[in-house]
C-alpha positions in Angstrom: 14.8 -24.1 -39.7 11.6 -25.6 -39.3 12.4 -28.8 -38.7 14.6 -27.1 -35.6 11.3 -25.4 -34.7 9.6 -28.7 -34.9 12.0 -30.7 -32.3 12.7 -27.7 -30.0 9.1 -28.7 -28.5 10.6 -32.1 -27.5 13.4 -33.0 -25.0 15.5 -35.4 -27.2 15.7 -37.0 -30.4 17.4 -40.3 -31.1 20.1 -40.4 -34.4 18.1 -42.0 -36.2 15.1 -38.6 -36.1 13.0 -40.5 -33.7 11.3 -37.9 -31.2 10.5 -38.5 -28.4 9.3 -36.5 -25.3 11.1 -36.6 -21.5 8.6 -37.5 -18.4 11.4 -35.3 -16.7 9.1 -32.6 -14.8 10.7 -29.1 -14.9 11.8 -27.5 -11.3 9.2 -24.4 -10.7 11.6 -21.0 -10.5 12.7 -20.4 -6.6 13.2 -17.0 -6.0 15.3 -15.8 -2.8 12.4 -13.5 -2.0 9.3 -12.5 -2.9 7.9 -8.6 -2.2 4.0 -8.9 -2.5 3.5 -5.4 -3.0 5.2 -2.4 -5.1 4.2 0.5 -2.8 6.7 2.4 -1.1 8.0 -0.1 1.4 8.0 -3.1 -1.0 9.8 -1.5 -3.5 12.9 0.3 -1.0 13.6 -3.8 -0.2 13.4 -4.4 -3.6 15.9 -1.6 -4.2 18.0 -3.0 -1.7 18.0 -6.5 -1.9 18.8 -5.9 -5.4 21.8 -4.4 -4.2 22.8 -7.1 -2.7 22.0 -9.2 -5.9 19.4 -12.0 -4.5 16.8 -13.0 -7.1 14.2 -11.1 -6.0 10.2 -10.5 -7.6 7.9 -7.9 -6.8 4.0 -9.3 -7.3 2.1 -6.0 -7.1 -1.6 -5.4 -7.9 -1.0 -1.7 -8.8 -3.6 0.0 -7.0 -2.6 0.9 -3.6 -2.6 4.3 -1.6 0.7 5.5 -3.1 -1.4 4.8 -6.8 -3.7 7.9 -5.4 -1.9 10.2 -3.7 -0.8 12.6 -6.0 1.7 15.0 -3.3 3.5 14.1 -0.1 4.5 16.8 1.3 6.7 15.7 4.5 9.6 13.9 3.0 13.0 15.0 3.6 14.3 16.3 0.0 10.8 17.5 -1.4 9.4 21.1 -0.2 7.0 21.2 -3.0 6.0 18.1 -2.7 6.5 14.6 -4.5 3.7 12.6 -5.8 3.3 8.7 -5.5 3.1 7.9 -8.5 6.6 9.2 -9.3 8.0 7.8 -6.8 6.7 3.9 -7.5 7.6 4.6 -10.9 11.1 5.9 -10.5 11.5 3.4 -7.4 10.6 0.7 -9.8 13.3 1.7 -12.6 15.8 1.7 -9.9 15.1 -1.9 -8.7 14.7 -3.2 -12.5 18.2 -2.0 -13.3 19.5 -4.0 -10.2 17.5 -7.3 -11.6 14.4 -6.9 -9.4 11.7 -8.9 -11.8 7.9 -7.2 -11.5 5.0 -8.9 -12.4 0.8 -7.2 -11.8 -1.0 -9.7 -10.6 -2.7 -10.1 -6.9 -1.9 -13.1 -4.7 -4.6 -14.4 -2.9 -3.4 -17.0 -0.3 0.5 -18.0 0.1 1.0 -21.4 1.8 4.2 -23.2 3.1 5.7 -26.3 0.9 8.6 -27.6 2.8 11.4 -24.9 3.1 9.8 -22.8 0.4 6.7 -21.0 0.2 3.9 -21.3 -2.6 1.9 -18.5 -3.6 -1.3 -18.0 -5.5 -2.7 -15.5 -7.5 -6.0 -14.3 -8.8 -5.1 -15.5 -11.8 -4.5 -18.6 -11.3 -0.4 -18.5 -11.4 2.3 -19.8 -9.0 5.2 -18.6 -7.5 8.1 -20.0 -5.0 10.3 -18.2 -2.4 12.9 -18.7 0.0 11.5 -16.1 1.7 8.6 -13.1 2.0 8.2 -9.9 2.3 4.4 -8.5 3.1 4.0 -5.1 2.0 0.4 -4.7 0.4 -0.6 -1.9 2.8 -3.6 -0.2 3.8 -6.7 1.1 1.6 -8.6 4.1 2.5 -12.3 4.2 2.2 -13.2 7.6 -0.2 -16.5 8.6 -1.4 -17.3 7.9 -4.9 -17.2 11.3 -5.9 -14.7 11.3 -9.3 -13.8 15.1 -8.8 -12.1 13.7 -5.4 -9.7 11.6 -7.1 -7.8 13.9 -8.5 -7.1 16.5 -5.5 -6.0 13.5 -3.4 -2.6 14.9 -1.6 -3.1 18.3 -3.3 -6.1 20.1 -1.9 -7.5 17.0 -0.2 -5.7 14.9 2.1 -6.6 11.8 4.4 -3.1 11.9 7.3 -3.3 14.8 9.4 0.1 14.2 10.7 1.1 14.6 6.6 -0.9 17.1 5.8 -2.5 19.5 8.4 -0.1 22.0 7.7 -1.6 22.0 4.5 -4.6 23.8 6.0 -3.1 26.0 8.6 -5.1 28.6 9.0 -6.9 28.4 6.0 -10.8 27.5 5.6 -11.1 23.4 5.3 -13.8 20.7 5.0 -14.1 17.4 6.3 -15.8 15.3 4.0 -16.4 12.2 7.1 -18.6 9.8 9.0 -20.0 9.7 12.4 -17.1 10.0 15.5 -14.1 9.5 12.7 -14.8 12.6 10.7 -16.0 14.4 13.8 -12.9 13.5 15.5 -10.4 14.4 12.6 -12.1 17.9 12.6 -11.0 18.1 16.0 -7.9 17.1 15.5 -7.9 19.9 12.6 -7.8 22.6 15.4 -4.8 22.2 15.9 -3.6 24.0 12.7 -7.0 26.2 11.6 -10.5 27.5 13.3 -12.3 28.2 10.3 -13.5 24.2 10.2 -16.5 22.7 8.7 -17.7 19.1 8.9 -20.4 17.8 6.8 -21.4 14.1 8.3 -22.0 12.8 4.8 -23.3 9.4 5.8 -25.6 10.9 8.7 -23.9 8.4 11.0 -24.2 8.7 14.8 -21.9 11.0 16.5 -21.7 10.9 20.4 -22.7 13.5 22.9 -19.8 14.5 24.1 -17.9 15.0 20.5 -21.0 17.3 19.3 -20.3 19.1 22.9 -16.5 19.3 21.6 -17.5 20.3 18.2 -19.7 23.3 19.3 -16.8 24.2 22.0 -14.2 24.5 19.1 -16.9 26.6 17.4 -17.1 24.1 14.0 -19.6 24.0 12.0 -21.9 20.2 11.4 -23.7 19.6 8.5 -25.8 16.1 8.9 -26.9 16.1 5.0 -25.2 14.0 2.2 -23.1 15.3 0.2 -24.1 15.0 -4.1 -21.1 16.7 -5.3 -17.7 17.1 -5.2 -16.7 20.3 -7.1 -13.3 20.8 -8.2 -11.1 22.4 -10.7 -8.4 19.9 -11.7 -6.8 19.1 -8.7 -7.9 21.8 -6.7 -11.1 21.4 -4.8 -13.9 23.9 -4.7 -16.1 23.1 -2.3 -19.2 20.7 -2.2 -23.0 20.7 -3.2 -25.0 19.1 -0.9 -28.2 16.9 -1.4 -30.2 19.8 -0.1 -29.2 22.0 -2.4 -27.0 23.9 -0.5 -23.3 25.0 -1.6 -20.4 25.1 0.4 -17.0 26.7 -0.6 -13.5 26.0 0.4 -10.5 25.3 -1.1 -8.7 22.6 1.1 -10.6 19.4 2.9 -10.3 16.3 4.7 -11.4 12.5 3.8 -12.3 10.4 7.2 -14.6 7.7 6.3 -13.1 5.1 8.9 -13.0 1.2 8.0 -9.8 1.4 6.0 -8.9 -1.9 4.6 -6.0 -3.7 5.9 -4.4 -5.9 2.8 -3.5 -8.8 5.3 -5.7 -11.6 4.6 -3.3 -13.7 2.7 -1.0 -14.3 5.5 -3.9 -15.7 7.9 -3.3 -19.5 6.7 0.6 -19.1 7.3 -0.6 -18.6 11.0 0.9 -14.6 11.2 0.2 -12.5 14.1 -2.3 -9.9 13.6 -2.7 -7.1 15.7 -6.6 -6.4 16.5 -7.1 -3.8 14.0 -5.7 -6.3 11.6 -2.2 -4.9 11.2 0.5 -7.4 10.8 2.4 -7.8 14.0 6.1 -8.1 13.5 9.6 -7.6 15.6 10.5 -3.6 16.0 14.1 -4.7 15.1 14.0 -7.3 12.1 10.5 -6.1 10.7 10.2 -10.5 10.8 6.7 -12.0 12.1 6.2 -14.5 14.1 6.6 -17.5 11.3 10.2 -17.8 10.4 10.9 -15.9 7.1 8.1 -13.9 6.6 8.3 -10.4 7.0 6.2 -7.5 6.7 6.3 -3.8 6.2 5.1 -0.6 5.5 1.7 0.7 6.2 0.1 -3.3 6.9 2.4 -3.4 10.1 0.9 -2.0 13.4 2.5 1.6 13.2 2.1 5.5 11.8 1.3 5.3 8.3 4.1 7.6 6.7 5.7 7.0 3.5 9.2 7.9 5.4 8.4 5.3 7.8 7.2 2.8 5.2 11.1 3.4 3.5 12.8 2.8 6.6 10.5 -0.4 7.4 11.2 -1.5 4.1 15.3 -1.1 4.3 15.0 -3.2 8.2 13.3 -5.7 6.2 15.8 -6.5 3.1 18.7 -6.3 5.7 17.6 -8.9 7.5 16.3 -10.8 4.8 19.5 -10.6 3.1 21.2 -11.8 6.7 18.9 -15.0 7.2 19.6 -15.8 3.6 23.4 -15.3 4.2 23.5 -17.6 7.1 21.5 -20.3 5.3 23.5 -20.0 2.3 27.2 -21.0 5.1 24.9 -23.8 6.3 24.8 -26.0 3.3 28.2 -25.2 2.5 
């Protein structure tokens, strides 16, 4: 056995038991498609290009807005809500037992080698694919406050398309900066008018939305904020710097300058829209540079998970189609 051991390093050995080892260089792994990203959106093409049994790897940092979010409440199937978490995990089972491969790691830059493309990770590894599929998202920017983290979704949400019902007329705060957390509170209205916003970064709010805010009879606080209270995943309320308390039971994160994860496709020459959401064809989900897609919430639309599935399905279709019609071409 151990002299097996010993040769299984080397390609060949001659009858006589002289090793020696091939120049031959081995042929780096070509997968039909790469998904960088295992949110929601990367892992529904996963799901379905496994289905249609392409060799497919997700790359996927694991920490992305579906990581925090611990209830959605808008999705069809799900009154009470289904957290992210649950859904990445169970969406990632369901991919693995079609063949989907999954590997953490984060690419950093993805560049074009002939008909393949060539991408790079943090740590230092490589990876080739017939084709890509951009789906690293969108990261909100939250106060550092660890009693947040866990009533993300719950009692404190970030989308009020998702989750203003949440507050309907209840009492909520918005935890906020400047215009963007003056104008979510506004937005707010719509659902409650028992609304207070505490301007936690003391930013500059103009005129005409502290006319608005006063109109709509909501309540500013320009101080900081030191604390989030919260018990479990049900908020409390907040102590400010000042000293002062403030109860309620539901609230609102808008911080504004949400990163856009889509840097790495900026040397492949991809369309970017000015707010730095990918740019890509309503129909095929397909930018600009042939075979690269993107979806979910790094294209230019409404951040919804049920959006991000759908965008994620138009994707693997038509990735599955250009890699149909290129597989009749070399026949």
């Amino acid at each position: 056995m151990e002299r097996d051991q010993h040769y299984s390093k080397y390609d060949n050995v001659f009858p006589d038991g002289v090793l020696f080892e091939s120049n031959r260089k081995k042929e780096p792994e070509v997968h039909d498609c790469i998904i960088v990203g295992g949110g929601i959106a990367g892992l529904q093409a996963a799901i379905q290009l496994g289905r249609y049994c392409h060799k497919v790897l997700v790359i996927d940092s694991n920490y992305g807005r579906s990581n925090l979010c611990h209830a959605y409440h808008n999705i069809l199937g799900w009154p009470d809500g289904i957290s992210g978490p649950f859904l990445r995990e169970t969406g990632k089972s369901q991919a693995e037992q079609l063949g989907v491969k999954f590997i953490e790691e984060e690419i950093v830059r993805i560049e074009k080698g002939g008909k393949q493309f060539i991408l790079h990770s943090k740590a230092s590894s490589t990876f080739y694919a017939k084709r890509i599929l951009i789906a690293t998202g969108v990261m909100d920017r939250l106060p550092p406050f660890p009693n947040l983290y866990p009533c993300l979704g719950i009692s404190v949400y970030v989308c009020p398309d998702c989750d203003g019902y949440e507050v309907k007329d209840k009492r909520a705060l918005v935890l906020g900066s400047g215009n963007v957390g003056a104008n979510m509170a506004l937005t707010l209205t719509y659902w409650t008018d028992d609304l207070i916003y505490i301007n936690h970064e003391k930013a500059t709010i103009d005129a005409i939305i502290l006319k608005q805010l006063k109109d709509k009879n909501i309540k500013l606080y320009q101080e900081a904020i030191k604390e989030v209270i919260a018990d479990g995943s049900t908020i409390q309320g907040v102590h400010l710097e000042n000293g002062e308390k403030i109860a309620a039971n539901r609230a609102f994160v808008a911080f504004g300058g949400n990163e856009v994860h889509s840097s790495i496709v900026k040397e492949l020459g991809v369309k970017l829209h000015q707010n730095k959401h990918i740019l890509v064809d309503p129909r095929t989900k397909m930018t600009n540079i042939e075979h690269v897609w993107a979806a979910g919430d790094v294209v230019a639309h409404s951040e919804q998970v049920t959006i991000a599935l759908g965008e994620g399905m138009q994707a693997a279709i038509w990735i599955h189609k250009s890699l149909l019609k290129e597989g009749m071409e070399e026949l």
